[in-house]
C-alpha positions as CSV (number, residue, x, y, z in Angstrom):
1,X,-14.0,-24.1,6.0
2,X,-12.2,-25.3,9.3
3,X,-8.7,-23.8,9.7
4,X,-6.2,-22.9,12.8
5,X,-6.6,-19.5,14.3
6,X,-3.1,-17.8,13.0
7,X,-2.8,-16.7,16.8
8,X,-3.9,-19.0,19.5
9,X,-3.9,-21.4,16.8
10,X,-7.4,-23.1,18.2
11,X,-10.0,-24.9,15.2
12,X,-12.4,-22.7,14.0
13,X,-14.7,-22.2,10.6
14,X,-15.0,-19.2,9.0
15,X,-14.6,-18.5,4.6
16,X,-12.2,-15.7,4.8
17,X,-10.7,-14.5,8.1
18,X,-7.6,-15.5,9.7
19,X,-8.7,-15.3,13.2
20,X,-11.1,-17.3,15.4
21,X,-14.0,-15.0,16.4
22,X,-12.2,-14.5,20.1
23,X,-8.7,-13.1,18.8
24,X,-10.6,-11.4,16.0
25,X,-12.3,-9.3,18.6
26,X,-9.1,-9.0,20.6
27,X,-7.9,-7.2,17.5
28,X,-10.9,-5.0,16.4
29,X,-10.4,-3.8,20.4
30,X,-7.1,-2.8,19.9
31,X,-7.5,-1.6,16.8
32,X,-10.1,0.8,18.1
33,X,-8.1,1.5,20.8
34,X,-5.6,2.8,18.7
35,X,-7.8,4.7,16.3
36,X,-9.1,6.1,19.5
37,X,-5.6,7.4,21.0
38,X,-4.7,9.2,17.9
39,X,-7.8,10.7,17.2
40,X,-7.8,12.8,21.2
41,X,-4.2,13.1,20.9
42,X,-2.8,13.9,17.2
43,X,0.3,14.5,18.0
44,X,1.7,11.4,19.8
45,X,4.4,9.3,19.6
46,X,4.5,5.7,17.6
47,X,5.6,5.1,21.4
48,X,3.7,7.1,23.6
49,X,0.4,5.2,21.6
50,X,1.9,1.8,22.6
51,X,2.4,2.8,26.1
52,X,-0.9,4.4,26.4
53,X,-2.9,1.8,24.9
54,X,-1.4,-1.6,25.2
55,X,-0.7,-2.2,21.9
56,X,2.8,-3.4,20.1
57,X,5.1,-0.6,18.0
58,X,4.8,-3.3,15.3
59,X,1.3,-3.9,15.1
60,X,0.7,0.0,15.3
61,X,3.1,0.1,12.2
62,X,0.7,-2.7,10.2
63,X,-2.2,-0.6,10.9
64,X,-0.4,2.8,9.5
65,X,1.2,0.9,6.4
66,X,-2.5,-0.7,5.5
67,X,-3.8,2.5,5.7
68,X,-6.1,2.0,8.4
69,X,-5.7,4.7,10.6
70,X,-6.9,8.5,10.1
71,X,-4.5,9.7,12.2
72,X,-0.7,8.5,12.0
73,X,1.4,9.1,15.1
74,X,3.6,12.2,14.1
75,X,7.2,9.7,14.1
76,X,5.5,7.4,12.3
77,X,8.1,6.2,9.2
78,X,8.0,4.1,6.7
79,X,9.9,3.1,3.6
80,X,8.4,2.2,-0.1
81,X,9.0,-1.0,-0.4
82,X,10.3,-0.5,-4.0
83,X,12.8,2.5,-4.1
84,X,13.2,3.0,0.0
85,X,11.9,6.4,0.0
86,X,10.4,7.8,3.3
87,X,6.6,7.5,3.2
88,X,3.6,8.3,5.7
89,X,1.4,5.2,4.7
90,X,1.3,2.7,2.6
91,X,4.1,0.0,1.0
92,X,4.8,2.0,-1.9
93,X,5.4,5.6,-3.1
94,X,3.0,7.8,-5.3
95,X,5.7,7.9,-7.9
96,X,6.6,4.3,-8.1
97,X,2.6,3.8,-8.2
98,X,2.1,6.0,-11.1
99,X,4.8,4.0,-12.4
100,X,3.3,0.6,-11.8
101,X,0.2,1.9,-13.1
102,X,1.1,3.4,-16.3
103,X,3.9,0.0,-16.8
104,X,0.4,-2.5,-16.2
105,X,-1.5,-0.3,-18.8
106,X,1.0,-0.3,-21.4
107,X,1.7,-3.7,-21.1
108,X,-0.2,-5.7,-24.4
109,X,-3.3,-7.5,-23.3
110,X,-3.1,-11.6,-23.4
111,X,-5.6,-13.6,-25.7
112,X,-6.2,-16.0,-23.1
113,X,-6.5,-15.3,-19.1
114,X,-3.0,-15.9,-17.6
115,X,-3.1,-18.1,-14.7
116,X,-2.1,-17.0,-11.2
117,X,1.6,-17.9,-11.0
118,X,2.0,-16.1,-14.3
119,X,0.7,-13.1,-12.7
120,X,2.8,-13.1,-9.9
121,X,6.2,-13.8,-12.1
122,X,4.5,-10.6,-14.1
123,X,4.6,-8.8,-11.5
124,X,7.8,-9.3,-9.9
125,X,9.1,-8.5,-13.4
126,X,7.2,-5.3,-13.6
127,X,8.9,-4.2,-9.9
128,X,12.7,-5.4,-11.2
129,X,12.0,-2.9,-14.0
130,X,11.0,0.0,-11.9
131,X,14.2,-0.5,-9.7
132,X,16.4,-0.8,-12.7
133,X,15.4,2.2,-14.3
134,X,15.7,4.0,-10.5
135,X,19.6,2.8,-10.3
C-alpha cells in the first residue's frame, strides 16, 4: 500500500506503519535513546531527558502515556483522560478502567455484529456515562 510518510511526508509502501523506513529508524533511535537515559539515570527530569538526549518534552510524554518506557522520568504527569485525575502512565485511570470494563461486560450482547461507527458511538456513550456518574 503506497502512502505519505506522516513526517517528511516522502511516498513509501509499507501495510501498517506510519513512517517511511528512514524516519521510522529516526524514531526507534530516539526511542532507544530515551529508554536508555532513564534506565542509567532513574531519577531524571522529563527535562533533564530532553536536554540529555535530543529528544522533544512532548514526544517523551507519548512514549510515557503508551506505556512504553520502564522507567518514567520522576516529574513525569499525566492526567486520565476521563475524570482528570493525576496518573503515571497511560490515558486513563485504574478506576475509570474497572469501570469501562465492568460497563462493556454488562452491556447485552447484539444478535448481529455492529459495524464500526456503531462501535465508536458505543463507546463514546459508555465514557459520557462514566463522567456523569463522577459529577
Amino acid at each position: 500500500m503506497l502512502k505519505n510518510c506522516e513526517v517528511c511526508h516522502r511516498l513509501f509502501s509499507h501495510s501498517t506503519r506510519t513512517l517511511c523506513q528512514e524516519c521510522y529508524d529516526k524514531a526507534q533511535k530516539s526511542f532507544q535513546a530515551v529508554k536508555d537515559y532513564l534506565r542509567e539515570h532513574p531519577g531524571a527530569t522529563v527535562a533533564e531527558v530532553a536536554k540529555e538526549t535530543g529528544v522533544d518534552v512532548d514526544l517523551i510524554y507519548e512514549y510515557i502515556s503508551e506505556g512504553r518506557l520502564d522507567v518514567v522520568p520522576r516529574d513525569a504527569v499525566l492526567h486520565c483522560s476521563i475524570c482528570g485525575t493525576q496518573i503515571k502512565i497511560g490515558r486513563v485511570c485504574t478506576k475509570c478502567r474497572e469501570e469501562l470494563r465492568s460497563t462493556i461486560t454488562r452491556e447485552p450482547e447484539r444478535a448481529t455484529p455492529s459495524p464500526r461507527k456503531t462501535k465508536e458511538a458505543d463507546r463514546v456513550h459508555i465514557l459520557e456515562n462514566i463522567r456523569k456518574r463522577q459529577s
